[in-house]
C-alpha positions in Angstrom: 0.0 0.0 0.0 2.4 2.5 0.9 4.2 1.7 -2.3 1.2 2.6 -4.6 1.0 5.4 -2.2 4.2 6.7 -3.1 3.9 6.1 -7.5 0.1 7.8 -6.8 2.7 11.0 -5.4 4.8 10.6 -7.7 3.0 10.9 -10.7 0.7 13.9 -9.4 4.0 15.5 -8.7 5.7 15.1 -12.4 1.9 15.6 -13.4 2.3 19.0 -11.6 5.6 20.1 -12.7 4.2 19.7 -16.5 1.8 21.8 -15.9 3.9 24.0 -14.5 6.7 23.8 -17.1 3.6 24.6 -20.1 2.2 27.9 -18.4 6.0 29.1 -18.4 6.2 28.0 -21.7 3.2 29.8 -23.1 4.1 32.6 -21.3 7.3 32.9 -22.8 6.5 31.7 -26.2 3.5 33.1 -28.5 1.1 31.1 -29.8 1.2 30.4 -33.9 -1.0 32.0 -35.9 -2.1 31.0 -38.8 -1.5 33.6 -41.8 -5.7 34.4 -41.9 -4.9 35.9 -38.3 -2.7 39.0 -39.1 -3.9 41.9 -40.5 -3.6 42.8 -44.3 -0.9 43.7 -45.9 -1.3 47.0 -47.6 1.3 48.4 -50.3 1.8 52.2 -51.6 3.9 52.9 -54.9 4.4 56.2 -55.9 5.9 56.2 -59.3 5.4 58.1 -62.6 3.0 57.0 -64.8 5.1 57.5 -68.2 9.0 58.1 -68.2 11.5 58.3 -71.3 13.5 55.7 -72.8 16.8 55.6 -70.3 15.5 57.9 -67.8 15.9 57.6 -64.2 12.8 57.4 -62.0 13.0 58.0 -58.1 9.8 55.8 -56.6 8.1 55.5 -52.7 7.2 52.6 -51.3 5.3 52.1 -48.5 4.3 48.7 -46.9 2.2 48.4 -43.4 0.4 45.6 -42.1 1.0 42.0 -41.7 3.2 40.2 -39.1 5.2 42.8 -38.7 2.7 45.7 -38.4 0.6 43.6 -35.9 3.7 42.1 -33.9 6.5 44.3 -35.1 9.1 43.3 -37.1 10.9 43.9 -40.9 9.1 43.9 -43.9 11.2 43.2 -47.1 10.7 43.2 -50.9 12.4 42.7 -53.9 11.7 44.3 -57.3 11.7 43.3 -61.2 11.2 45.0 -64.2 9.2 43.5 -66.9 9.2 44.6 -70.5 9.6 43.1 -74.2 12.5 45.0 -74.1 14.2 45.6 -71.3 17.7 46.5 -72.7 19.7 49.3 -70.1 16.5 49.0 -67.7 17.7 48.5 -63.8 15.9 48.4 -60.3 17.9 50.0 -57.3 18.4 48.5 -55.2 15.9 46.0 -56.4 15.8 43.9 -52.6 15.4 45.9 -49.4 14.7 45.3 -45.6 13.7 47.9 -42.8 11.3 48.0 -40.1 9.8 51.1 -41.1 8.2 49.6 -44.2 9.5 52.9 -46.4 12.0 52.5 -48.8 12.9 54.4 -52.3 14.4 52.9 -55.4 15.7 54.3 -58.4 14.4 52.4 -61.7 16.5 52.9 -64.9 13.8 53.0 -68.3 14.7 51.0 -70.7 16.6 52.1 -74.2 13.7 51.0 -76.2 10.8 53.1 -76.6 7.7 53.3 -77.0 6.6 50.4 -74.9 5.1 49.6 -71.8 6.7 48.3 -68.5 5.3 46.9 -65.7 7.2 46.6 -62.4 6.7 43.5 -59.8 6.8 44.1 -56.4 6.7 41.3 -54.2 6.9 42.1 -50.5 7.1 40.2 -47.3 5.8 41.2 -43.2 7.8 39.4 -40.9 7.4 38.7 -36.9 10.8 38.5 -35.7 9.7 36.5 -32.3 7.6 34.1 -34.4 9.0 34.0 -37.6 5.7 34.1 -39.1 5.6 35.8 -42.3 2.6 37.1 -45.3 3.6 38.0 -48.7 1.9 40.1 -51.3 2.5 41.1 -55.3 1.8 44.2 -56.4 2.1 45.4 -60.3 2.7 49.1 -61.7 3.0 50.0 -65.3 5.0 53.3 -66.7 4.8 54.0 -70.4 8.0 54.9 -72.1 8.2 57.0 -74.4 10.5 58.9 -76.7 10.6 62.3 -75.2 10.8 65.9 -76.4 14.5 67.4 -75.3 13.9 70.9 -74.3 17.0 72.5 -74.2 18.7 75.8 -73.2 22.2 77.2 -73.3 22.4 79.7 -70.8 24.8 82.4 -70.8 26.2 84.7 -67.7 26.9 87.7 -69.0 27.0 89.4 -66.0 30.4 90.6 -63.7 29.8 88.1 -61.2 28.6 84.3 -60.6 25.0 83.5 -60.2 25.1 80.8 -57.4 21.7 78.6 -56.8 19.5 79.9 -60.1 16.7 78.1 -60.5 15.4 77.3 -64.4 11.5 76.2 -64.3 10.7 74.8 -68.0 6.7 74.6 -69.3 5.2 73.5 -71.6 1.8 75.1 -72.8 1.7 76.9 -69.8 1.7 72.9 -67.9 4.8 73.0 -65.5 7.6 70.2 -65.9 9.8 70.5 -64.0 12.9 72.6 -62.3 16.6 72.6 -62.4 19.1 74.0 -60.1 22.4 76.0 -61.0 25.8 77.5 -60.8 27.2 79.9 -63.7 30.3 81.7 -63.2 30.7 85.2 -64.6 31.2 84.8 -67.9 30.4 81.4 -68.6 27.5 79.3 -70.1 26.2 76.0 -69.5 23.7 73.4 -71.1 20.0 72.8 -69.6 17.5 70.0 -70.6 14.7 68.3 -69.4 12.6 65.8 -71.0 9.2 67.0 -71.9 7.3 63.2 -71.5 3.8 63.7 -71.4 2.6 60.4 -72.2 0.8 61.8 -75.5 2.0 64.9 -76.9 -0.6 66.0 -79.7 0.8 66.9 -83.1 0.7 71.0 -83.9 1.6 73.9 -82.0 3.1 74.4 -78.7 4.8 76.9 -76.8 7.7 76.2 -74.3 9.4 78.5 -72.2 11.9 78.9 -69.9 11.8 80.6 -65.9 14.9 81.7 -64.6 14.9 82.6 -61.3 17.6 83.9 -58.7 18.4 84.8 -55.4 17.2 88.0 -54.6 15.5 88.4 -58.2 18.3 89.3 -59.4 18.7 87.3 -63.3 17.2 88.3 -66.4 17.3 87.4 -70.0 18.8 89.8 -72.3 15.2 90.8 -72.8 14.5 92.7 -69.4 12.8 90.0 -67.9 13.5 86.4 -66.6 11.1 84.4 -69.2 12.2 83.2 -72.3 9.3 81.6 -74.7 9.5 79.3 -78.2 6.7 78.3 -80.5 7.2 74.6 -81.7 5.7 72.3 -83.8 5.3 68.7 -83.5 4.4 66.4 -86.5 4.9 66.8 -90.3 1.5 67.9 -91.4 1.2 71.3 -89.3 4.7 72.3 -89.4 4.9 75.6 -91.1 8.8 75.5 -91.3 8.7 72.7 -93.9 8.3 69.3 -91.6 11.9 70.2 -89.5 10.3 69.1 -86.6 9.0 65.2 -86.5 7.7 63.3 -83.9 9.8 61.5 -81.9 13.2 63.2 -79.9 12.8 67.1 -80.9 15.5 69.3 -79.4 14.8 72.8 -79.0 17.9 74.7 -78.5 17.3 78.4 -76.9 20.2 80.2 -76.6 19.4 83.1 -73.7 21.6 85.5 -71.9 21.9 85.7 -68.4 22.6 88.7 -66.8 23.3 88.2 -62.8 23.0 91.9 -61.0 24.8 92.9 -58.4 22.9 93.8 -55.9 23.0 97.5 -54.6 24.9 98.7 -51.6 22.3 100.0 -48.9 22.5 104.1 -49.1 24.5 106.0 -46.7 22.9 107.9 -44.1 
């Protein structure tokens, strides 16, 4: 009797310690979920719509949710380009991890133009305790397209350098885009930008050029600090004999800087 006594304590003792041993156990370690448990995972891409052949592209993106937006953790992704021609096209960095879920690549266009490009996105949300992961795809396009070369030669004609001048370029009165400069006194340099409107009808336009500078201080050799063109794009409306086709037009201004010294303060 007092033998069964002592197996009947012994196994309510180990009996006991097990129990024990699981709550510290489950205290300690989470419980799996199944991937249907997490929250979704939700993914932002802020890219251009349309981009010229060989252009660089800077692009957001944004992922939340998931493992690692309900636990905390790293979310990953990795990035591909996919095109019938995808000759001199690049993702970078095309893989990526943080914890934030932000990240920004730069995506080289292909050479090849017109065509359009879609760009994979496959990204992961990871719980570091767990190791439990979600995945999701996402797919962008971006049209490429041959674009329009706006360009300017600018020229400082002025005694001193113009430091931190600012060229705004338009086209129809649409804004494109802005470029920052130096120019030393007496110097000139070359300005472009890439007019890449997805479609870009045949006929007239007018471009023009902003130059702004610390201070208002720049001007063309006209007065003022807005130089203007009439184009034309296509053979049939071209008045100057079918110069201009469609494809890569270069419009070369040639405009003279002047960069004003700015008056002394007058003497009391």
């Amino acid at each position: 009797m007092a033998s069964d006594s002592r197996v009947r304590l012994l196994l309510m003792t180990t009996a006991l310690l097990a129990a024990v041993l699981a709550i510290s156990i489950a205290g300690v370690l989470p419980l799996a979920r199944n991937a249907g448990a997490y929250s979704d995972i939700s993914i932002g891409i802020d890219c251009p719509t349309y981009a010229a052949k060989s252009e660089v592209v800077v692009c957001a993106l944004t992922v939340t949710g998931g493992p690692a937006g309900d636990l905390g953790g790293n979310y990953s992704y990795k990035a591909e380009i996919i095109a019938d021609n995808k000759t001199g096209s690049l993702v970078s960095p095309s893989t990526g991890t943080s914890s934030s879920g932000k990240f920004k690549l730069n995506l080289t266009m292909p050479g090849y133009a017109p065509q359009t490009i879609k760009i994979m996105f496959n990204v992961t949300s990871e719980d570091l305790v767990s190791g439990d992961t979600t995945e999701k795809t996402r797919e962008i396009e971006i049209r490429v397209v041959d674009p329009i070369v706006l360009r300017a030669t600018v020229y400082n004609t002025g005694s001193i350098d113009a430091v931190n001048v600012t060229a705004k370029f338009y086209a129809d009165d649409e804004y494109l885009g802005t470029q920052t400069f130096d120019l030393a006194a007496g110097s000139s340099t070359v300005l472009s930008y890439n007019w890449t409107w997805a479609n870009i009808d045949d006929g007239k336009h007018t471009v023009k050029v902003v130059i702004d500078g610390a201070n208002d201080l720049v001007e063309f050799s006209n007065g003022n600090n807005i130089c203007s063109l009439t184009i034309y794009v296509g053979d049939e409306s071209n008045p100057l004999g079918a110069i201009l086709t469609v494809g890569v037009i270069i419009m070369a201004v040639f405009v003279f800087l002047t960069y004003l010294q700015k008056p002394s303060p007058k003497k009391k």
